[in-house]
KEKE-3310 file (N, C-alpha, C; in steps of 0.2 Angstrom, whole numbers, plus 5000, padded with zeros to 4 digits):
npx = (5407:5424:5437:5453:5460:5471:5475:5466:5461:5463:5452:5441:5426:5421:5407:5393:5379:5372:5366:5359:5362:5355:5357:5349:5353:5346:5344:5357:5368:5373:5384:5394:5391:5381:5391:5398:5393:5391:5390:5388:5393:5381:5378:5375:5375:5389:5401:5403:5406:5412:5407:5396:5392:5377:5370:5357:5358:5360:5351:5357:5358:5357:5365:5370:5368:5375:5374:5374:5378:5378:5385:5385:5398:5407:5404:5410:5423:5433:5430:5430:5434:5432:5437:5429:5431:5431:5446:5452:5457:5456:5456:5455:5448:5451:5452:5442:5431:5426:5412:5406:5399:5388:5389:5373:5375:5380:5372:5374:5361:5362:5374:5387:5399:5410:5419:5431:5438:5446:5453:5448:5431:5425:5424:5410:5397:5403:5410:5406:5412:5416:5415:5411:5415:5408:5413:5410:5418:5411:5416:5406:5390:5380:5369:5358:5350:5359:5361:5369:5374:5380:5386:5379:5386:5383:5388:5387:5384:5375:5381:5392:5400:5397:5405:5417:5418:5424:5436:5453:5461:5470:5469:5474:5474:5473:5474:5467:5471:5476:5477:5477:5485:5491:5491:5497:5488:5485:5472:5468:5458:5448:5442:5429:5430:5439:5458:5469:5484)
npy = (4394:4394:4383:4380:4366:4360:4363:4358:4345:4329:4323:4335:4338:4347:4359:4357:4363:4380:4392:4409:4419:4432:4446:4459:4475:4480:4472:4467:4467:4480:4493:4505:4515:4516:4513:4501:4485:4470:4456:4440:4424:4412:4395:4389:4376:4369:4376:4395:4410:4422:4435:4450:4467:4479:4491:4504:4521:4539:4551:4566:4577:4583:4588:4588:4575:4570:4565:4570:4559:4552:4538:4523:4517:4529:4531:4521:4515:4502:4484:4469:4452:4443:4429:4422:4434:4453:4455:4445:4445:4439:4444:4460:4475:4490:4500:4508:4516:4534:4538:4551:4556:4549:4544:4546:4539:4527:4520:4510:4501:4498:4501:4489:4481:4472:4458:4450:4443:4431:4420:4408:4396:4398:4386:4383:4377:4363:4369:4370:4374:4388:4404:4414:4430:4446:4464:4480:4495:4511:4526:4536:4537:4528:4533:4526:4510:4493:4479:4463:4450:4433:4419:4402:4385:4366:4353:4335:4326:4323:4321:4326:4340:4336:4324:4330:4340:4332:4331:4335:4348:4356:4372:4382:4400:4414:4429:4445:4460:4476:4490:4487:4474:4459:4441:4424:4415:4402:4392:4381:4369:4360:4349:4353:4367:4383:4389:4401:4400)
npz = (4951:4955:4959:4966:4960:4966:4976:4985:4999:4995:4999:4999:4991:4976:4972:4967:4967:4968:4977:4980:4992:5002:5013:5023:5026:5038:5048:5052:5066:5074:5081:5092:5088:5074:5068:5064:5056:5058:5053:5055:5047:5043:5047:5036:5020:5009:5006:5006:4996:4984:4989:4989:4991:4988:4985:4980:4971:4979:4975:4967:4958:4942:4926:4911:4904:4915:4933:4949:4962:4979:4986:4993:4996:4999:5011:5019:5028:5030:5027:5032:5035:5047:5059:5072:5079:5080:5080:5074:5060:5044:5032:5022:5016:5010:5002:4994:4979:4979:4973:4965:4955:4938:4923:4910:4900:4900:4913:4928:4937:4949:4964:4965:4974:4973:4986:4986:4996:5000:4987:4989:4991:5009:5021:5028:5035:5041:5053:5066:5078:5078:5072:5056:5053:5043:5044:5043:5044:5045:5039:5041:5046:5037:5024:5015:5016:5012:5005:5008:4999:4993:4988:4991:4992:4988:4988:4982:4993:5007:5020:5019:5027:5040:5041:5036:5048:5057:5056:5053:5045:5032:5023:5013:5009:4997:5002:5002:5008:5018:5009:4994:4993:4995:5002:5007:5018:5029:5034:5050:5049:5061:5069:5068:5072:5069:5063:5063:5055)
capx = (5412:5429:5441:5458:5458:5476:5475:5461:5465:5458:5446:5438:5423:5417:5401:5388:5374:5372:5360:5361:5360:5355:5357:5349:5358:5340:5346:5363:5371:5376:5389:5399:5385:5382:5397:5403:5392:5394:5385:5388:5387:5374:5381:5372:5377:5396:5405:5401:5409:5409:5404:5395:5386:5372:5365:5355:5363:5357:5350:5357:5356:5358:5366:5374:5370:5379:5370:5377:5375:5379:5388:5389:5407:5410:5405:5414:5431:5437:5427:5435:5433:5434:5437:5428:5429:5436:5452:5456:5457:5459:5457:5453:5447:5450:5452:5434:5431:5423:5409:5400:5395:5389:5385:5368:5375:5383:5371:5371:5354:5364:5380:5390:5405:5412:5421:5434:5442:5450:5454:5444:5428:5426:5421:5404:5391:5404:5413:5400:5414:5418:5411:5415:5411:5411:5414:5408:5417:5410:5420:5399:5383:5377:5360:5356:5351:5361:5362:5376:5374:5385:5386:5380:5388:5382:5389:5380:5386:5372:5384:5398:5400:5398:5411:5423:5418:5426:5442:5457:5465:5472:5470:5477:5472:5478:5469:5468:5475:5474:5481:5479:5491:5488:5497:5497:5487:5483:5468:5466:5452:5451:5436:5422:5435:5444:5463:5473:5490)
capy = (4395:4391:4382:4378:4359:4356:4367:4355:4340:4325:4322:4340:4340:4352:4361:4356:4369:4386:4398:4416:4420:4439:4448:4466:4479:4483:4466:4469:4470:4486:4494:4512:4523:4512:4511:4497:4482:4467:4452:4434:4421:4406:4389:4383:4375:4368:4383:4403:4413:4428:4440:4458:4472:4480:4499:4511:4526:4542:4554:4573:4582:4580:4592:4586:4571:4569:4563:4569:4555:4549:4531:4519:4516:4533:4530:4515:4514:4494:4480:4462:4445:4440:4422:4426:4442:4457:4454:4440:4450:4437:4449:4468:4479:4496:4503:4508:4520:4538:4540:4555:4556:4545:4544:4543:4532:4518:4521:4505:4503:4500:4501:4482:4482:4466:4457:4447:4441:4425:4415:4399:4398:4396:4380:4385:4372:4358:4373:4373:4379:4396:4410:4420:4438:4450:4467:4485:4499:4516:4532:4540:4531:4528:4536:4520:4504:4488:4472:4458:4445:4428:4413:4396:4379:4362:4344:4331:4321:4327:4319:4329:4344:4331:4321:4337:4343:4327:4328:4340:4347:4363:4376:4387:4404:4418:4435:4453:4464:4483:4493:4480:4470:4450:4437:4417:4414:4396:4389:4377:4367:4357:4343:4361:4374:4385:4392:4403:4396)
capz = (4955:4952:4965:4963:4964:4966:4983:4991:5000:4990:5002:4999:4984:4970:4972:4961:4964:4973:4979:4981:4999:5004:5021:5023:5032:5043:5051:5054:5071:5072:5085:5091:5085:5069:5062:5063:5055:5059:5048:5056:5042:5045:5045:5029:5015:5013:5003:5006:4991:4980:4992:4985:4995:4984:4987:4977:4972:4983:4968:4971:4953:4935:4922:4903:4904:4922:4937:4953:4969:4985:4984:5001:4995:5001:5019:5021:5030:5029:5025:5034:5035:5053:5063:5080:5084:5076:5081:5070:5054:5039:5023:5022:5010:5013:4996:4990:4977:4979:4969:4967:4950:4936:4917:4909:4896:4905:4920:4932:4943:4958:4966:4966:4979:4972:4993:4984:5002:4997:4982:4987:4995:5016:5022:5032:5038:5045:5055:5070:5085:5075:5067:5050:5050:5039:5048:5039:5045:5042:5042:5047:5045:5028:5020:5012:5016:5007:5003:5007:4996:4991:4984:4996:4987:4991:4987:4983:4998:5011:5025:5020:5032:5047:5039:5037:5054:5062:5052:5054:5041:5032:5017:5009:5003:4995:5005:5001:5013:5017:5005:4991:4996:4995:5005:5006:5023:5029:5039:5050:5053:5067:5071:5070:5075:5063:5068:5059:5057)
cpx = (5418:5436:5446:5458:5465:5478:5470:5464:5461:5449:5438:5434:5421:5411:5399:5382:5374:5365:5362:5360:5361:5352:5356:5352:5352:5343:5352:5365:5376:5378:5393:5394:5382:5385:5401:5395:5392:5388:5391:5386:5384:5380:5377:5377:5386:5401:5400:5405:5405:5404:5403:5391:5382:5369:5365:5358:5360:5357:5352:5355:5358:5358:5371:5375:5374:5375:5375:5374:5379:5380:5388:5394:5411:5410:5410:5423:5433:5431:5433:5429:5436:5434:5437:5425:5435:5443:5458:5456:5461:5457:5454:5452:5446:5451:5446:5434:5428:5420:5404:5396:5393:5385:5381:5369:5375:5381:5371:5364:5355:5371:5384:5397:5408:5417:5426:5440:5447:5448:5447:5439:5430:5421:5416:5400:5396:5410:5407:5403:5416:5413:5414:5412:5414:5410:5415:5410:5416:5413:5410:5393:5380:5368:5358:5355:5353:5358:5368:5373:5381:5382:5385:5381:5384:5386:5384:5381:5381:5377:5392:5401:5400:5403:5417:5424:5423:5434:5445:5461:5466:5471:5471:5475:5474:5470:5472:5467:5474:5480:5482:5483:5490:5494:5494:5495:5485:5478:5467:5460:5452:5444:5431:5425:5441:5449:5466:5482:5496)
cpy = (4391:4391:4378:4369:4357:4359:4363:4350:4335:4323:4327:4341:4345:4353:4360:4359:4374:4389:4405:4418:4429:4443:4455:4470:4481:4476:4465:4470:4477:4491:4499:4516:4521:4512:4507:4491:4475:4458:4445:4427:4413:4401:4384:4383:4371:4372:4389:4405:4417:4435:4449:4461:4475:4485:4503:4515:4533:4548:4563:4579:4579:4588:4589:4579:4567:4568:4562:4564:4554:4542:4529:4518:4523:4534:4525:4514:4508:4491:4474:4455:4444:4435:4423:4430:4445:4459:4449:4442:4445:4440:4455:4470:4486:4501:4506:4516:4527:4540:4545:4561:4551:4548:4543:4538:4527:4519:4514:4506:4504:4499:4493:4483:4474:4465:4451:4447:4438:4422:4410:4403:4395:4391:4384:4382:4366:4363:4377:4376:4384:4397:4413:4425:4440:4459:4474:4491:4506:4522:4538:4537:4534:4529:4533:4515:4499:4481:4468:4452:4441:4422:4406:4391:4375:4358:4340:4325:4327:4325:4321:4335:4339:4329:4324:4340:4337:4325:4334:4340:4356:4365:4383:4392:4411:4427:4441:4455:4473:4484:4490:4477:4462:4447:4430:4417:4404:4394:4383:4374:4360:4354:4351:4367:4376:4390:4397:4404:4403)
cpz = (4953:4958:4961:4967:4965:4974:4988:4992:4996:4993:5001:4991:4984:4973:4967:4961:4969:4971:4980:4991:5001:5011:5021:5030:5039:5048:5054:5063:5071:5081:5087:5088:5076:5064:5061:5062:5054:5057:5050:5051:5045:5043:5040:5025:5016:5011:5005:5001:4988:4985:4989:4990:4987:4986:4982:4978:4975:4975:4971:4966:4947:4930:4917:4903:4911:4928:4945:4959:4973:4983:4992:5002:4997:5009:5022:5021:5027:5029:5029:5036:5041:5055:5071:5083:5077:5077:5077:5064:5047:5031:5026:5016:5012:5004:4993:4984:4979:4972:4969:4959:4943:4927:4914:4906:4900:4912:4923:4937:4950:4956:4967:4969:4980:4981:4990:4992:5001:4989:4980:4993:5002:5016:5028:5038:5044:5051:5063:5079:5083:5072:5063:5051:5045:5043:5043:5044:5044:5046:5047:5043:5038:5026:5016:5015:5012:5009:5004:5007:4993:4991:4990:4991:4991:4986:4985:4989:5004:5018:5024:5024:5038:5045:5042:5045:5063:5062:5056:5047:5037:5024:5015:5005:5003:4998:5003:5007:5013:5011:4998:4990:4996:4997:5005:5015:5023:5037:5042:5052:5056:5072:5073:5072:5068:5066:5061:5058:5054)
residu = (UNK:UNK:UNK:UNK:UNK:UNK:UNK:UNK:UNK:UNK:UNK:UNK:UNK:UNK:UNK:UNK:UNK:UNK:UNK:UNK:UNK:UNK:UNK:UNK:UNK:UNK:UNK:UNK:UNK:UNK:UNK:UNK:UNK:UNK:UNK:UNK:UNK:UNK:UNK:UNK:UNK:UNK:UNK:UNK:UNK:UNK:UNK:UNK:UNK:UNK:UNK:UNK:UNK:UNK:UNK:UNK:UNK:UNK:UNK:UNK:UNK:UNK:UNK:UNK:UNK:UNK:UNK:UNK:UNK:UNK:UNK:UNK:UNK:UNK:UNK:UNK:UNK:UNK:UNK:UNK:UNK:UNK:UNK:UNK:UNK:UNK:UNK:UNK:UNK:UNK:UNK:UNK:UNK:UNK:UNK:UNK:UNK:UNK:UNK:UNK:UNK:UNK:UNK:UNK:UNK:UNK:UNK:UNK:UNK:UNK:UNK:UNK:UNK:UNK:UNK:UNK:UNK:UNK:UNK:UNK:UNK:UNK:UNK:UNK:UNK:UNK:UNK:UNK:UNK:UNK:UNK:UNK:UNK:UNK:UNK:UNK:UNK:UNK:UNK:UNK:UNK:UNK:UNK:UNK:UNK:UNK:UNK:UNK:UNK:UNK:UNK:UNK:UNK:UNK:UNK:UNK:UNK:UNK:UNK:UNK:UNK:UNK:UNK:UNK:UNK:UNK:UNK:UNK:UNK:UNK:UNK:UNK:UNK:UNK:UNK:UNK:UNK:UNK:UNK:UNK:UNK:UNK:UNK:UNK:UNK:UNK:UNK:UNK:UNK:UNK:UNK:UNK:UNK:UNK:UNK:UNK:UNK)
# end
């Protein structure tokens, strides 16, 4: 993982190991006829980052070489990072590509839908009066079951999320936006509460 350390406040340390953490879509809250997705993340660990969704590709036909399919990134409206509710909208992804065919050479096994939100990771664990979503709108219900996986950090201060959780203070991150578009957003956090300033 790679964090900009001149953006943290001194107080804030480096992650020195991670885990993979993966949420299946059967699990999911799901809303509106299930188009709408809506994955709560856990208050483990003290960083979240690198977010990927991960779906096989739906198999339709194959002629020269060429392997017609069904992609999940063809269902899917907007992608966001939520504080709350889906109201509080701190990154989008709406851009995804349409895929609906692929070549045997350079075949991948699955589909990777890199969720480049922010720059730097979210503080997670010491954040115990907020919630982060992440929030899956689907233009019509997808023919696959996914994956949403990301990256959990830890410290090696086990007493450091309480610490964080007592403090107030603020960070800066650079978010993607609809329409790829990126702007300089700032979070406050705020003795276990997170605001968007």
């Amino acid at each position: 993982m790679t964090i900009d350390i001149d953006n943290f406040s001194s107080h804030l340390k480096l992650p020195l190991l991670s885990t993979k953490i993966k949420i299946k879509s059967e699990t999911v809250l799901k809303s509106y006829n299930d188009l709408y997705h809506t994955f709560t993340l856990p208050l483990l660990g003290d960083y979240s980052h690198n977010f990927v969704i991960c779906s096989d590709y739906v198999l339709k036909g194959f002629k020269d070489h060429i392997l017609a399919v069904d992609s999940l990134s063809n269902y899917i409206d907007s992608i966001t990072l939520n504080l709350n509710n889906r109201s509080t909208v701190l990154s989008c992804i709406d851009q995804l590509p349409i895929i609906e065919t692929l070549n045997t050479i350079s075949l991948s096994e699955q589909l990777l839908i890199k969720l480049n939100f922010l720059n730097l990771p979210i503080l997670t664990k010491c954040v115990t009066g907020s919630d982060f979503m992440i929030v899956i709108k689907f233009k019509q219900t997808p023919p696959i079951n996914y994956v949403l996986s990301y990256d959990l950090s830890f410290v090696a201060d086990e007493n450091y999320a309480e610490i964080l959780s007592r403090e107030c203070f603020a960070i800066r991150y650079m978010s993607h936006q609809s329409h790829d578009r990126f702007k300089l957003i700032q979070l406050i956090y705020n003795k276990g509460h997170v605001s968007l300033n």
